[in-house]
TORKOL-4160 file (C-alpha; in steps of 0.2 Angstrom, whole numbers, padded with zeros to 4 digits, m for minus):
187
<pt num="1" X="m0129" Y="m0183" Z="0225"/>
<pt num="2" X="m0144" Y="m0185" Z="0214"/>
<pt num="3" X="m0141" Y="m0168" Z="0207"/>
<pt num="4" X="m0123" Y="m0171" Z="0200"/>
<pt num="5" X="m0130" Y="m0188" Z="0191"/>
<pt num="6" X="m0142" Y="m0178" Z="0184"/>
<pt num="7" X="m0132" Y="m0163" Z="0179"/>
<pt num="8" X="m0118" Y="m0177" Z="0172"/>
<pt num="9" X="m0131" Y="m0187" Z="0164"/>
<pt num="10" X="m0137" Y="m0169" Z="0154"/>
<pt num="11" X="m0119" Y="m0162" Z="0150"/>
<pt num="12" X="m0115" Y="m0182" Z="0142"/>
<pt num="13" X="m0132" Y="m0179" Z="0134"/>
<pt num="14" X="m0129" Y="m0163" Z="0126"/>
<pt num="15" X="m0113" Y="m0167" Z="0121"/>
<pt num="16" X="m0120" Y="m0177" Z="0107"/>
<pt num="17" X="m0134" Y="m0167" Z="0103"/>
<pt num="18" X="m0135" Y="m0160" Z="0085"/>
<pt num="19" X="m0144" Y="m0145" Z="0084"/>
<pt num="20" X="m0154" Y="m0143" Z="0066"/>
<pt num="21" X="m0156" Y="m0121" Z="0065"/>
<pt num="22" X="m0172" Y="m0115" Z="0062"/>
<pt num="23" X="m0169" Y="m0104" Z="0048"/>
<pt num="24" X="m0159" Y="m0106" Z="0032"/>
<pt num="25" X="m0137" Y="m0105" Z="0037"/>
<pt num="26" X="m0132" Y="m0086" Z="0030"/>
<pt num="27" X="m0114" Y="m0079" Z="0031"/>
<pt num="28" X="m0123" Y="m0067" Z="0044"/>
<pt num="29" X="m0116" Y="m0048" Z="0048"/>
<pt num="30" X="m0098" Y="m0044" Z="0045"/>
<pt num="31" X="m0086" Y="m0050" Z="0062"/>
<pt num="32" X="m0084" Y="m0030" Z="0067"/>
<pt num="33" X="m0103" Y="m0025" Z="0065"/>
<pt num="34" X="m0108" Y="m0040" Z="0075"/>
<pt num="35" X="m0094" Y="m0033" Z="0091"/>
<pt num="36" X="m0102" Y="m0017" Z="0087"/>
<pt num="37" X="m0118" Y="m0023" Z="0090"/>
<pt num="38" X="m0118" Y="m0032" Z="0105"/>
<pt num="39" X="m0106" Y="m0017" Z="0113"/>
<pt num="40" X="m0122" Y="m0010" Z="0116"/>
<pt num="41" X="m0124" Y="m0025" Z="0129"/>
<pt num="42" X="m0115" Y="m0019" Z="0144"/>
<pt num="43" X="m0107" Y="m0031" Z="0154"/>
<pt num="44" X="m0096" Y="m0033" Z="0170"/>
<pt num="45" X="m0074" Y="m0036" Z="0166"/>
<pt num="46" X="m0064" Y="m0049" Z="0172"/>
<pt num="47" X="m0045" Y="m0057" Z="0172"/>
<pt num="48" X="m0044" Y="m0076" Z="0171"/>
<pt num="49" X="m0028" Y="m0078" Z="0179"/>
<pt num="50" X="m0020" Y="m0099" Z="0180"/>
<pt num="51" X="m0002" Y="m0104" Z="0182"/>
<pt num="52" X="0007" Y="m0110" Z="0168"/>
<pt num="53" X="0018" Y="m0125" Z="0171"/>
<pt num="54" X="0033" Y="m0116" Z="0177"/>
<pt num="55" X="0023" Y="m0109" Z="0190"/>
<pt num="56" X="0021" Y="m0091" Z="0181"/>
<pt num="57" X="0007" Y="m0081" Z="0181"/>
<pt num="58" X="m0003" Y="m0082" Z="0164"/>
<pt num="59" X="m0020" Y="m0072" Z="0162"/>
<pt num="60" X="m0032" Y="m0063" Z="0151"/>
<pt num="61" X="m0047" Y="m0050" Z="0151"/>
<pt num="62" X="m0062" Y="m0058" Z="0146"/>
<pt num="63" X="m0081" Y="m0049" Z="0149"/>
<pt num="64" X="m0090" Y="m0065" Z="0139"/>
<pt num="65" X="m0094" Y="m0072" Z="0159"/>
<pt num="66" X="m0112" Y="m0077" Z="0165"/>
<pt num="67" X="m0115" Y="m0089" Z="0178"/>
<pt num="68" X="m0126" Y="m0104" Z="0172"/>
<pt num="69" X="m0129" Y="m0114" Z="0187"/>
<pt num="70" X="m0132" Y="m0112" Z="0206"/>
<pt num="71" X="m0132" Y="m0130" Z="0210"/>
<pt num="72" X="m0118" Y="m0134" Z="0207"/>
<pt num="73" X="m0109" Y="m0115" Z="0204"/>
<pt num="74" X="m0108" Y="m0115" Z="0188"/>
<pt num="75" X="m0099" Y="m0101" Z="0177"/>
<pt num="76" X="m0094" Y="m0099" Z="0160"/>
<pt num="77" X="m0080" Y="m0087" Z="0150"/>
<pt num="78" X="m0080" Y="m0086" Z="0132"/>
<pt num="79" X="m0061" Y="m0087" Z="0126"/>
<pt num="80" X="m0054" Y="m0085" Z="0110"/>
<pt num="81" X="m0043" Y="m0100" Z="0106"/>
<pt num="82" X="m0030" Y="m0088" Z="0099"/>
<pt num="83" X="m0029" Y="m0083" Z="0116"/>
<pt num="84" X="m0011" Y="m0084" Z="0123"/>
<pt num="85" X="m0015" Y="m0091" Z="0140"/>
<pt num="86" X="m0031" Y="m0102" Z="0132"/>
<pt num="87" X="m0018" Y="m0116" Z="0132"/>
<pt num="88" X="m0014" Y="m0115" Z="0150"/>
<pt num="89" X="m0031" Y="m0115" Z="0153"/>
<pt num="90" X="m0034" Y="m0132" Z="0143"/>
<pt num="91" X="m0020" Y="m0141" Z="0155"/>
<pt num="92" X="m0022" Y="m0132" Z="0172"/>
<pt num="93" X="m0040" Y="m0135" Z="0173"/>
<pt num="94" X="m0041" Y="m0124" Z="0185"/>
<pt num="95" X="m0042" Y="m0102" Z="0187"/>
<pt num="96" X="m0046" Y="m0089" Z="0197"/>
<pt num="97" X="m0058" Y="m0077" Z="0189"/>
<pt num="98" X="m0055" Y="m0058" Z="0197"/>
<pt num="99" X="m0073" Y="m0047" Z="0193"/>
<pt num="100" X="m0064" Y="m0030" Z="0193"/>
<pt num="101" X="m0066" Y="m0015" Z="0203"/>
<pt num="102" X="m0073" Y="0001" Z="0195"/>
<pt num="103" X="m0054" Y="0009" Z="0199"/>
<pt num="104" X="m0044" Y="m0004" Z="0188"/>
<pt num="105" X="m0047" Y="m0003" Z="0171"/>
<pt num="106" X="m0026" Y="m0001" Z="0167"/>
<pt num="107" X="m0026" Y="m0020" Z="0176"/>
<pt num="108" X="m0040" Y="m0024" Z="0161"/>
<pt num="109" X="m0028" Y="m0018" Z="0147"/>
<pt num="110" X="m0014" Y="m0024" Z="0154"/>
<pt num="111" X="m0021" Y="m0043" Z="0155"/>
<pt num="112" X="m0027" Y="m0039" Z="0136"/>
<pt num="113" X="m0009" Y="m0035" Z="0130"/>
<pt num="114" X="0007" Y="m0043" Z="0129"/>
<pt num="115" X="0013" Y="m0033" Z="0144"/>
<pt num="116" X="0023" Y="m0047" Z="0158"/>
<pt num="117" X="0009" Y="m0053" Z="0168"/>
<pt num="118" X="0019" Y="m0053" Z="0185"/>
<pt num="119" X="0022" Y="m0038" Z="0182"/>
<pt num="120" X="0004" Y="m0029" Z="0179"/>
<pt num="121" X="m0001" Y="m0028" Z="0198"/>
<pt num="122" X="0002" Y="m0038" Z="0216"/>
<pt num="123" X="m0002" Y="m0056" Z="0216"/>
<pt num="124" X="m0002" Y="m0072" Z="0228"/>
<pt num="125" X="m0006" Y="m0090" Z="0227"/>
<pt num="126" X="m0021" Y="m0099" Z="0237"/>
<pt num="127" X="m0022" Y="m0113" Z="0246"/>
<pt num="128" X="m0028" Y="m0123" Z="0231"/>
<pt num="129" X="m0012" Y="m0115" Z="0222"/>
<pt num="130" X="m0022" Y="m0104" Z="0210"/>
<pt num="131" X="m0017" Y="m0085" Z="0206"/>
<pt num="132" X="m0026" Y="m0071" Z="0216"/>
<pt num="133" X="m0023" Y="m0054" Z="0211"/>
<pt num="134" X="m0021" Y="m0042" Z="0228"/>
<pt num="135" X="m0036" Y="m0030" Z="0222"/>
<pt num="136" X="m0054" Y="m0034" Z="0215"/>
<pt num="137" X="m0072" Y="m0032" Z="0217"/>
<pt num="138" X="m0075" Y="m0051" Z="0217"/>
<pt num="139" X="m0062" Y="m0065" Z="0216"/>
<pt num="140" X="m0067" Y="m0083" Z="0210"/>
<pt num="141" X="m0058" Y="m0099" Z="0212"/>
<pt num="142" X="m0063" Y="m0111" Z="0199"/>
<pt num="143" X="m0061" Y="m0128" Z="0193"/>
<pt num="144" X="m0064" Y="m0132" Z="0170"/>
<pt num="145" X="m0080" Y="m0144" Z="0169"/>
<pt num="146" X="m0078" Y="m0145" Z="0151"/>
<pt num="147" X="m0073" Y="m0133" Z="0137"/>
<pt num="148" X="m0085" Y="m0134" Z="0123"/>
<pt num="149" X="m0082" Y="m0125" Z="0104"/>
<pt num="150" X="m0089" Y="m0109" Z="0100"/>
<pt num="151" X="m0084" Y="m0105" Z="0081"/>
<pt num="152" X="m0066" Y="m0096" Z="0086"/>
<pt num="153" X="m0071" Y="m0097" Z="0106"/>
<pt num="154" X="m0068" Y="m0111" Z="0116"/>
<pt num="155" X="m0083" Y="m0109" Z="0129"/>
<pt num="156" X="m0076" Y="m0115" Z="0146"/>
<pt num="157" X="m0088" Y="m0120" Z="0160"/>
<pt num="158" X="m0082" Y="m0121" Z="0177"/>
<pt num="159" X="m0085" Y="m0125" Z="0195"/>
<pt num="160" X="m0084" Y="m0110" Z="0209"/>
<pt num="161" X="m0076" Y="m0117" Z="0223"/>
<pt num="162" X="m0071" Y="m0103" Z="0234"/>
<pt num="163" X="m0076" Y="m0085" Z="0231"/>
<pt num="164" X="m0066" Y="m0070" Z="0237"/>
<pt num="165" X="m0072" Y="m0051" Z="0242"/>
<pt num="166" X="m0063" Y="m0035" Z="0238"/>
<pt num="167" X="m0069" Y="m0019" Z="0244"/>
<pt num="168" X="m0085" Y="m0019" Z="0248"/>
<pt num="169" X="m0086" Y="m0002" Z="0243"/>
<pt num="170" X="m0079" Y="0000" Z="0228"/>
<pt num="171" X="m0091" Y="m0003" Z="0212"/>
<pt num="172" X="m0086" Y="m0014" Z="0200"/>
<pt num="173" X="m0079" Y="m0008" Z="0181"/>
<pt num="174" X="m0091" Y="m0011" Z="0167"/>
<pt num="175" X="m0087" Y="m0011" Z="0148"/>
<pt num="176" X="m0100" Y="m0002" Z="0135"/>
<pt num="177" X="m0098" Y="0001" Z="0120"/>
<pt num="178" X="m0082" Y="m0004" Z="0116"/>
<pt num="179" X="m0076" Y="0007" Z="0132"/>
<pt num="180" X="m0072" Y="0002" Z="0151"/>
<pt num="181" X="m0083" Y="0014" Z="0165"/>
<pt num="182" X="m0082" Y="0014" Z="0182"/>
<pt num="183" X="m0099" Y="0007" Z="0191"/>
<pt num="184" X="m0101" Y="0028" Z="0200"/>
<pt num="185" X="m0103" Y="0036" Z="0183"/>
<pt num="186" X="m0119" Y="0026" Z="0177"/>
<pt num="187" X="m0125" Y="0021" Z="0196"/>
């Protein structure tokens, strides 16, 4: 239990924390030379998926995911606040974040458009009433710690409470480049 005090005791701390940059404040590089740029950073794709209040599936594709702590499991997911199911995420509290598998990259841009999400692919609910998508590489089942700002990103840091496996044999999808590949053709 010494941990979580701890752990409490830091988040409450940094909360409050003002940090004074280093250099000078510069409008820095243009919004789409910056996405450019870090698209050279490849990085795993995932759907946030939470049930609104009617009990309907909500979700999003999001590939700003990292863990941050083992003890407690601690993730995080970058989510830009104009997101449609960012509010759902604010009052649930809670989601299932699916790591996809290298064989569903329509499910990705389908959770990034408008399309009907109970429509995009099979779905159930857990025990702890969260949505779980019938195919992934990994699943998560997570509870928000806190949702800190991050310019026009709300960064949410949440608990894993139950983690799911998919196909064991199946890589997972990858976004580079501004481009979704399958784990096989760069493995």
């Amino acid at each position: 239990m010494k941990h979580m005090e701890l752990a409490k005791a830091a988040a409450n701390a940094m909360s409050s924390v003002k940090v004074t940059p280093a250099v000078e404040q510069t409008a820095g590089p243009a919004s789409t030379e910056f996405r450019h740029a870090l698209g050279h950073f490849a990085t795993g794709v995932t759907v946030i998926t939470a049930l609104d209040d009617d009990g309907c599936l909500q979700g999003l594709t999001a590939n700003a995911v990292s863990s941050v702590s083992l003890n407690p499991p601690l993730i995080l997911a970058c989510i830009t606040y104009t997101a449609r199911s960012f509010s759902v995420l604010e009052r649930r509290r809670a989601f299932s974040l699916h790591i996809l598998a290298e064989g569903q990259a329509q499910i990705a841009k389908d959770f990034a458009s408008n399309a009907e999400r109970s429509s995009i692919c099979a779905w159930e609910t857990t025990e702890r009433g969260l949505p779980l998508l019938s195919e992934f590489h990994v699943a998560l089942e997570c509870s928000i710690e806190q949702i800190y700002p991050g310019g026009d990103h709300g960064i949410v840091v949440a608990r894993v409470h139950q983690i799911h496996h998919g196909d064991k044999d199946v890589g997972p999808l990858l976004y580079y480049k501004g481009k979704m590949t399958p784990w096989s053709s760069v493995a």
